[in-house]
N, C-alpha and C positions, 0 to 999 in steps of 0.2 A: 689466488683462487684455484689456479690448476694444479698446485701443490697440494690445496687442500681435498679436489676430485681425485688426485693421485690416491691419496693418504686413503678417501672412503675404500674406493675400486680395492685399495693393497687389502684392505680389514675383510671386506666381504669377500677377494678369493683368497683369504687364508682361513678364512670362516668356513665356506663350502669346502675348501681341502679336508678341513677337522672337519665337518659334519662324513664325508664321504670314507675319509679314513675310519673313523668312529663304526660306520652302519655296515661297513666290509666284514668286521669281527662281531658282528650283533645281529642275530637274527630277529626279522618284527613281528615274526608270529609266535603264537604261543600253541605248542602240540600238544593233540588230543591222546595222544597215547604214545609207548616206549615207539614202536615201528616207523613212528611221523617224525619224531624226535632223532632217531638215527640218520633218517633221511636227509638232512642238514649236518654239516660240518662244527655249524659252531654252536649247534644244542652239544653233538657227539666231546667239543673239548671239554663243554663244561659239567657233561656226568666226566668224564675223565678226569676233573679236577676236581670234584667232589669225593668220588672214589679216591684220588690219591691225598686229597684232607682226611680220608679214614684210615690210609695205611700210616700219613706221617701221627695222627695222634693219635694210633693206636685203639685204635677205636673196638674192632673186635680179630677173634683169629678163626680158621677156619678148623671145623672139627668133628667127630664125626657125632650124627644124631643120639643123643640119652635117649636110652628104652622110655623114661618117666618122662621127657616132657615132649609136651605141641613145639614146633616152631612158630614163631608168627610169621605172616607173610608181609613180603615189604611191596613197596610201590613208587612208583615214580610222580612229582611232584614238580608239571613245570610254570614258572612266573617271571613276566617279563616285567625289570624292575624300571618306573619312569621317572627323569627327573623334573622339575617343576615346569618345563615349560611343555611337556608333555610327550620329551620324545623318550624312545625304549634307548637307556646308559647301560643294561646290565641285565643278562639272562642267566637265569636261576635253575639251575636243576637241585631238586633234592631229594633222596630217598627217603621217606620214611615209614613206619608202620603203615600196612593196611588196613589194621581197623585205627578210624582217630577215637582216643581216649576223651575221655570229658572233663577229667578231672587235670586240668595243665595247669596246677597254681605255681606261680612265682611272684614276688613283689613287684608290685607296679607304681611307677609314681602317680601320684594325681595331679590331674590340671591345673591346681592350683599352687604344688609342690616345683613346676617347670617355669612356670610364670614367675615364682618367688626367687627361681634361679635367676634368672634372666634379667628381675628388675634388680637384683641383688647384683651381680657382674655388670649390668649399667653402670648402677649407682658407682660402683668400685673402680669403674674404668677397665673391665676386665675383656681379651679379646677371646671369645667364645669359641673352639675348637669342634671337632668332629671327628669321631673313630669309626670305620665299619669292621665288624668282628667276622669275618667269615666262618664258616659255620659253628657258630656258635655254639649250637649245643652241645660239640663233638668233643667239647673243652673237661664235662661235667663227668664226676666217675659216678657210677653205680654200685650200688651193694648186692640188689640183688641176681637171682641165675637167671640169666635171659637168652633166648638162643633165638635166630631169626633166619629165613630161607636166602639165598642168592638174588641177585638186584635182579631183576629180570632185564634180558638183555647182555649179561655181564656174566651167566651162569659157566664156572668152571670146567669144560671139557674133560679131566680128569678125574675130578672129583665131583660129579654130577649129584650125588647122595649126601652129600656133606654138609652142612649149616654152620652158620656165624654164631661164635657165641661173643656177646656185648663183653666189653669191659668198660665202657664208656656210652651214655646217654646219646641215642638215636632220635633224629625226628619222630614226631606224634607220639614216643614213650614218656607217661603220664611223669614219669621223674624228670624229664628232659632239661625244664626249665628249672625246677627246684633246683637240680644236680648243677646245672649253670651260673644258678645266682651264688650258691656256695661258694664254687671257685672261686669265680670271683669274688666275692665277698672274704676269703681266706688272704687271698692275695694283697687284698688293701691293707687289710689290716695288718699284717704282717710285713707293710710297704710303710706303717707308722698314720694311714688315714685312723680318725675316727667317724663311725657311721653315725647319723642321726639320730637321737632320742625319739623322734615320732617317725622320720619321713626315713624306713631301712634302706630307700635308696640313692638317699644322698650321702656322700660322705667327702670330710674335708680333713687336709693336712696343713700343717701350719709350720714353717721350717727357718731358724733364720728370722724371723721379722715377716716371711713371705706365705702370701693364703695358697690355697688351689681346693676350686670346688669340684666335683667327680659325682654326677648327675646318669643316671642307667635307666633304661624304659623298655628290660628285657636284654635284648642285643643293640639299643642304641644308645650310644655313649658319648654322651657331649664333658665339656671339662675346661676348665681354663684358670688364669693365675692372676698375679701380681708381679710374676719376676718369670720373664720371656726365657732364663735358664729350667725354672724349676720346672716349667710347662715341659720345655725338651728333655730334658731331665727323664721325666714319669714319662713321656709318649715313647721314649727309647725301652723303657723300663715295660713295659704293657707290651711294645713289639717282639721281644725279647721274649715275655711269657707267653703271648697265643698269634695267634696268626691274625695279624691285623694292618689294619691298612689308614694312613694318617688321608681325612678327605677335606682337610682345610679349614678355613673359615667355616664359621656355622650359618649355614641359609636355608637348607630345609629339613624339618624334625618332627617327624608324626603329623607330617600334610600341614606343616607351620611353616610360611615362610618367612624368614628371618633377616633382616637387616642392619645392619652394627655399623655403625657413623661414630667419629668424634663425643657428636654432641645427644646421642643417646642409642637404643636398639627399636626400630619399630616389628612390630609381628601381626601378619595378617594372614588369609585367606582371601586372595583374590583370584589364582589360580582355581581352585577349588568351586568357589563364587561361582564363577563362568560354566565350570564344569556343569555343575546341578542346575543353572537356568537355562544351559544346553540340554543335559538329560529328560527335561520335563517342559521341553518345547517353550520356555518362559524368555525365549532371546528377545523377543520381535516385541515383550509388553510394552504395554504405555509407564512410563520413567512414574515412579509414585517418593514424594517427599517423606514419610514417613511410614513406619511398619505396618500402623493401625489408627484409626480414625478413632478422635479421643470419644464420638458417641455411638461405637461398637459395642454392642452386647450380645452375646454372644447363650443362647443354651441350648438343649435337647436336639430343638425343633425336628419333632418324632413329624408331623405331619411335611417338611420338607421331605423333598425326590433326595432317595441315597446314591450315592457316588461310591465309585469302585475305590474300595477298601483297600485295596492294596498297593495301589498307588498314593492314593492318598497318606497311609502308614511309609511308602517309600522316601514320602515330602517332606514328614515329619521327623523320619531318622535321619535324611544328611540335613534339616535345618537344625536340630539340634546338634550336630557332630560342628556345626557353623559357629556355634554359643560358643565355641571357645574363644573366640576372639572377638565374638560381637555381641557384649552387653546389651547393646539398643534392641537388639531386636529376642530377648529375652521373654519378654513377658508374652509379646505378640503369639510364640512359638509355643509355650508354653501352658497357654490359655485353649488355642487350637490344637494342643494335645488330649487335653482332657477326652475327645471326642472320636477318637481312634476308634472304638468301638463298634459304633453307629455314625458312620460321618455323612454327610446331610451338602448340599447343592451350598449353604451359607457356609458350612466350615469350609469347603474349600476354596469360595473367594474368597474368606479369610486370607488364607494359607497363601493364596494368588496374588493378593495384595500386599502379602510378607516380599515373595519373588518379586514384586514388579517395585518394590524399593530398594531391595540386593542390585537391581539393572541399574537404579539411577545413583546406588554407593558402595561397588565392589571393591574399592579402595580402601576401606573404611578396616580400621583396626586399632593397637595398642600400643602407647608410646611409652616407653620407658626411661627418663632424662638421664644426663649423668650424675646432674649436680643434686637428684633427687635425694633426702634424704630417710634415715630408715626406721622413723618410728611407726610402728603401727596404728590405722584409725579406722571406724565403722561407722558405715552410715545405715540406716533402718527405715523403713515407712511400713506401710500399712494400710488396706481399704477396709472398711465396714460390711460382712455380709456380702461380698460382691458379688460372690457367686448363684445367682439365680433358680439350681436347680437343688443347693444344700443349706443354701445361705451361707456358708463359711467363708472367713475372708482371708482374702490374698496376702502373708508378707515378701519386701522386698528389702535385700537386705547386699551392702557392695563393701570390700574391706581395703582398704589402702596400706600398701608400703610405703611411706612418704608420702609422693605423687603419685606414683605407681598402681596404677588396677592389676589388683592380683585375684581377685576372689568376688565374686556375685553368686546371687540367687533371685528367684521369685516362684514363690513355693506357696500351693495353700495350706493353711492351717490344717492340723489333724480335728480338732476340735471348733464347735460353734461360741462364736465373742458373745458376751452378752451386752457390750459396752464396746464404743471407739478405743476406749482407754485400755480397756483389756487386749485387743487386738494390739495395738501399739506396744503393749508390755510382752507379747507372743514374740511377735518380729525384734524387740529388741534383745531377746534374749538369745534367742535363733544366731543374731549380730555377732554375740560376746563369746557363746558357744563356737563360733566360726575362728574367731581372732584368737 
C-alpha cells in the first residue's frame, strides 16, 4: 500500500514538473497587437521562428519597390493553440496578408470521408498516426508577381524602402492553400501514392502486400499502415520533404477526440460537450434522457415572446458542429434549426432541452470495432407532411461500413409527398444517392 502511495506521489510530481516545464516556454495569453507581443519572450521566439521558416523555404527575397506595383501590407497573426484537455501546448505567430482574401479554396475532406478513414484502419487493425506541418503554406510555390511590405516589427534598418517579393505562398494569399495542396499532392504522387477517385484527399499506397492510407484536412495529416516499416519508411520520407513534426498516436483531429484500443477506435466530443454547456450557462441543468419529447411539435409560433437571435443562432452552430459524432441528437438540432430566423421563447427550450441531455450523455459517441467488416448498408425512414408550417416531410436517412456509422442525415424534403409511400421513396433515394 505505501508502495503504491509512493508510485501516485512519483506520477503527480513528475506531472507538475512537465506541466511547469511546459508553461515556462508557452505564454497563456494571446496579444492584441505586434508591441504586446514583443513584450514577452516566448511570443518574440516564435515570430523568430516563423520568420526563419521563410528564410529556410525561401519563401520571398528582399527587393526594391516596381514603379507598377502596390505592395500589400502584412500583419501579424497571434493563436494560442490548446490541446484537449484545454490547456495552451503551443503559440502561434504568423504573418500574413493584411487584407484576408475570401476566395481560400483547397480540398477539404468531408465528415464522412474521416470517419470512413477511421472505421476503415479499425476494421484493418491499422494504428492511426499524426503529422503537424509547420507552416504550411510556406511549402506552396506561386506563379504569379507578388510583392509585400516588411513584417512590422522586423522592418530592416538598412533598407527601410524596400519590399518582399513572394516566391512561395504567404498566409491569407488567396493561392496559399491551393499552392499547398499541389505540393503536396505532387509529392505523393510521385512517392508511388494513388489519390481517390472521388475523395482528392485521400490517397493510398500499396507496396509489397502492405496498404498505407494518407488522409489531409488542409494542414492536418493523419496516415497509418499495415507494416510498422512502411509507416516509418513514408514519416522519414515527408520529414525529409517539409518541415514537419511526427505527434504520435492519433487522439485529437478537427476537435475529434480519438481513441485506438486493440479491440476498436472510439471518437467523440466530450471535451467540446462541456465546453458549449459551459459557454451558454447549461452546466447546472436538470440531466434530461432524451434530446426531445416524442410529442414535441414544434412551428412558427409568430405570437410567442422572441428571444435574442444571436444567441440562439450561437446554440445552433456549435450543436450542429456536435452532429459530427452525435447522430441522436440529429434530428432534435435540426428541426430547431429551421427557426433561426424568428426564434420564439419555445424554440429555445427546445434547444435547452437538446443541452440538458448533452449534461446527462457527454460521453456519448462512435465506435468503430476491429472485427467490423466492409460492406456497405443504408438505412432510410421518413414522416408524412410533418412539418406543420409547409407540410413537407422529414427524411432520415444513416449509411453503414459494416458496423461502422459512417454517414447520417435528417433532411426535409425539397418538395410536398402526396402519399406515405412517396415520401419513403424520397428518403430512400436520398439513402442510395449517399452510398
Amino acid at each position: 500500500m505505501i508502495g503504491d502511495i509512493h508510485q501516485r506521489v512519483t506520477r503527480s510530481s513528475v506531472a507538475s514538473l512537465a506541466f511547469f516545464f511546459h508553461s515556462a516556454y508557452v505564454a497563456s495569453f494571446e496579444p492584441q497587437d505586434v508591441s504586446h507581443a514583443l513584450s514577452d519572450p516566448n511570443w518574440v521566439n516564435d515570430m523568430h521562428e516563423e520568420l526563419e521558416n521563410f528564410e529556410r523555404n525561401h519563401v520571398w527575397d528582399l527587393v526594391e519597390p516596381p514603379p507598377n506595383y502596390r505592395p500589400i501590407g502584412t500583419k501579424w497573426v497571434f493563436k494560442n493553440k490548446q490541446g484537449k484537455d484545454g490547456t495552451v501546448v503551443r503559440n502561434k505567430a504568423r504573418l500574413k496578408e493584411e487584407i484576408d482574401c475570401e476566395e481560400n479554396f483547397a480540398p477539404v475532406a468531408r465528415w464522412e470521408a474521416i470517419r470512413i478513414s477511421l472505421a476503415f484502419a479499425a476494421s484493418k487493425g491499422f494504428k492511426l498516426q499524426q503529422m503537424d506541418v509547420k507552416s504550411a503554406f510556406l511549402n506552396g510555390f506561386i506563379e504569379e508577381e507578388v510583392y509585400v511590405r516588411q513584417p512590422p516589427g522586423y522592418e530592416s534598418a538598412k533598407f527601410l524602402d524596400q519590399v518582399y517579393k513572394l516566391r512561395k505562398a504567404l498566409y491569407g494569399l488567396k493561392q496559399a492553400p491551393r499552392a499547398w495542396y499541389a505540393r503536396l499532392k505532387s509529392f505523393l504522387l510521385k512517392s508511388g501514392f494513388v489519390m481517390g477517385s472521388v475523395d482528392k484527399t485521400l490517397f493510398l499506397l500499396s507496396r509489397g502486400g502492405d496498404t498505407l492510407i494518407f488522409q489531409i484536412y488542409v494542414d492536418d495529416i493523419i496516415f497509418g499502415g499495415s507494416s510498422h516499416a512502411l509507416v516509418s519508411s513514408f514519416a522519414e520520407q515527408m520529414i525529409r520533404e517539409f518541415k514537419m513534426s511526427l505527434m504520435g498516436e492519433l487522439q485529437f483531429f478537427l476537435g475529434l477526440q480519438i481513441k485506438q484500443d486493440p479491440e476498436g477506435t472510439f471518437v467523440h466530443q466530450a471535451k467540446y460537450t462541456r465546453d458549449i454547456l459551459k459557454k451558454f450557462d447549461m452546466g447546472d441543468s436538470k440531466p434530461m434522457t432524451t434530446p426531445m419529447s416524442t410529442n414535441t411539435v414544434l412551428d412558427a409560433d409568430e405570437d410567442g415572446e422572441a428571444v435574442d437571435q444571436k444567441e440562439f443562432r450561437g446554440m445552433i452552430g456549435s450543436l450542429l458542429y456536435l452532429t459530427a459524432t452525435r447522430p441522436d441528437i440529429q434530428f432534435a438540432v435540426y428541426l430547431c434549426a429551421r427557426y433561426q430566423a424568428s426564434p420564439r421563447t419555445s424554440h429555445r427550450q427546445a434547444v435547452k432541452r437538446i443541452f440538458s441531455y448533452l449534461k446527462f450523455t457527454p460521453e456519448l459517441g462512435l465506435w468503430y470495432s476491429t472485427v467490423s467488416f466492409l460492406s456497405l448498408r443504408g438505412f432510410s425512414d421518413a414522416d408524412h407532411a410533418g412539418c406543420r408550417i409547409d407540410r413537407k416531410s422529414t427524411s432520415g436517412t444513416c449509411q453503414l461500413l459494416g458496423t461502422s456509422l459512417v454517414s447520417w442525415s435528417s433532411r426535409k424534403q425539397a418538395s410536398i409527398s402526396l402519399s406515405t409511400i412517396e415520401a419513403e421513396y424520397i428518403a430512400a433515394a436520398s439513402c442510395c444517392s449517399q452510398l
